[in-house]
Structures are given as C-alpha cells and as structure tokens.
C-alpha positions, -999 to +999 in steps of 0.1 A: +905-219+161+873-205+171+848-226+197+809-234+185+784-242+211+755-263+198+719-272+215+685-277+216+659-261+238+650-300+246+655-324+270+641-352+251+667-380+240+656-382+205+650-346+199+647-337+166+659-302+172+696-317+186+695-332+154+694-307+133+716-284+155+745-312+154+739-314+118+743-274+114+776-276+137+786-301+108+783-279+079+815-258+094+849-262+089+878-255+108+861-248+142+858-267+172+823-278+183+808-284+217+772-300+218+755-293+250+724-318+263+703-299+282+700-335+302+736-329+317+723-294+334+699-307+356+682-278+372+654-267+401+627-246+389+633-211+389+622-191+415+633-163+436+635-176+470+653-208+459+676-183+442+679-167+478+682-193+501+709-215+479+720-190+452+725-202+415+730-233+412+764-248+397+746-263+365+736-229+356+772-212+359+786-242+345+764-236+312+766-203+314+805-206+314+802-226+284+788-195+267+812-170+281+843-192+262+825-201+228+827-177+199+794-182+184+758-204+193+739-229+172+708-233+192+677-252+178+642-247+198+613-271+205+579-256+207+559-268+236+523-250+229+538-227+207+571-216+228+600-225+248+598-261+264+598-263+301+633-272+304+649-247+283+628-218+298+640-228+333+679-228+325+670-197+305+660-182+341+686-192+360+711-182+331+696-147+328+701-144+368+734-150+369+740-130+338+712-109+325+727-102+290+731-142+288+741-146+252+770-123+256+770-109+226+777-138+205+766-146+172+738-172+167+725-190+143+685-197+156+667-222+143+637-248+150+626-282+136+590-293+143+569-326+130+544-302+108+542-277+086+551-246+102+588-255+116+587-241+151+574-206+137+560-198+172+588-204+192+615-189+165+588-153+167+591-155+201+632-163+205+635-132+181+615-109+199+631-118+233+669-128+232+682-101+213+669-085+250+698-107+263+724-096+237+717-122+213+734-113+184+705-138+160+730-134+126+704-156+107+673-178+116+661-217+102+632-233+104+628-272+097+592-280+094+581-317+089+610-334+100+604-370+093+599-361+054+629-337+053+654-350+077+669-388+077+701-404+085+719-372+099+713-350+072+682-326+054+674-346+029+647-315+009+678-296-012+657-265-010+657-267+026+694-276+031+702-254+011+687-228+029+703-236+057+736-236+040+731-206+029+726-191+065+754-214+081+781-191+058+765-159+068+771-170+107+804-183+096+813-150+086+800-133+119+825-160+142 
C-alpha cells in the first residue's frame, strides 16, 4: 500500500492550510496517510555555526526520514508576507542540510489556502520556482483562496473549487 505524507508550512493550531491538506489526504483511497504538525519538530533557527558546533538536530532527521519512507507529499503553504512562514522555512533549512535534494524525488501535490482572494499565490510562485531545486517532483498545484466562504466542516464547500482539486488529487494519484 503506498505511504502519503501530509502538512502545512504552519505552525499555527488552527491552520487553515492543515485543513485543507488533511482534507486532500481524504480524497484518496487505498493509501496510508501520515499527517505531520510542524509543532512536533521543534527546531533552533538555522544557522551555520549552530549546525557546526551541535550538527543537525534529531527533529530534522526525524522529519526528513518521514520523507525518505513516503511515496508521495501533500503539502499546503501559509503565506507570511507573501512567502514561506517562519517555521516552515527553518525546517526547510535544516532539511536541505542534511539532504540538499530534500523532497527526494517524490511526487507532490502543492497547494495553499489563504483568508482572501488570491489563495496563497505568492507563496505557491515561490514553492514552484524553488523546490523543484530540491527534487520536488510538484505533479499538480491548488490554491484555496477565501477560506471561511469556501471551506466548512472538513470539506470545500465551492463545487468549482473542490472539484478542482479533485481533479488534481487523481492526477497525483496517478504519479504514487
């Protein structure tokens, strides 16, 4: 049975972006799925003497080793000023030290929810540009924009926009 690793580039405990990424992981069948909280991987901010002195720290290997035995990635950015969040830009570091080509290779379905009207475009533009840099192998990309209007108890609620995403969950079922 293949192995799906779901997150969001949050560490909030009501992020809307886990939301929709544990909704995504939903929409497939016959896999098993393994939602990561970036919460659990509690990590010092990057930076290169730290790295020296104390090496990479075992939350990053540990996430990182999630990765390596997971046959594809749901991941669901936040936008913080119009990119990464803090907290997902600093695993991102230590993850791409311990393993520059971090994704692995493995297929990804990319996506991004935000409260207004452009859905995390900024961040999505900027994950596109960068991670296939780190073998991300992005099969098909989602953005959610107002979230409260579209997104209630679990579920899309705008049948346009779920089925949207529908229709890119089955093209990254086909690449697992």
């Amino acid at each position: 049975m293949k192995h799906i690793l779901a997150f969001a580039g949050s560490n909030s405990k009501d992020s809307i972006n886990k939301q929709l990424a544990v909704y995504a992981s939903r929409l497939i069948d016959d896999v098993t799925v393994t939602i990561l909280d970036l919460n659990d991987f509690e990590l010092p901010i990057y930076s290169k003497d730290l790295e020296a002195e104390q090496g990479i720290p075992a939350n990053a290997l540990s996430f990182l080793d999630h990765i390596k035995k997971c046959d594809g990635i749901i991941l669901s950015l936040a936008e913080n000023n119009g990119a990464y969040t803090a907290v997902f830009k600093n695993i991102f570091d230590w993850l791409s030290r311990a393993e520059q080509k971090t994704f692995l290779n493995k297929p990804m379905l990319l996506m991004a929810a935000a409260p207004g009207a452009r859905g995390g475009a900024s961040v999505l533009a900027m994950a596109m540009d960068r991670f296939p840099r780190h073998q991300a192998q992005i099969i098909a990309d989602f953005s959610l924009p107002f979230f409260e209007t579209n997104f209630s108890d679990g579920k899309i609620t705008n049948k346009e926009l779920d089925d949207a995403l529908k229709n890119k969950i089955n093209l990254f079922k086909k690449a697992i």
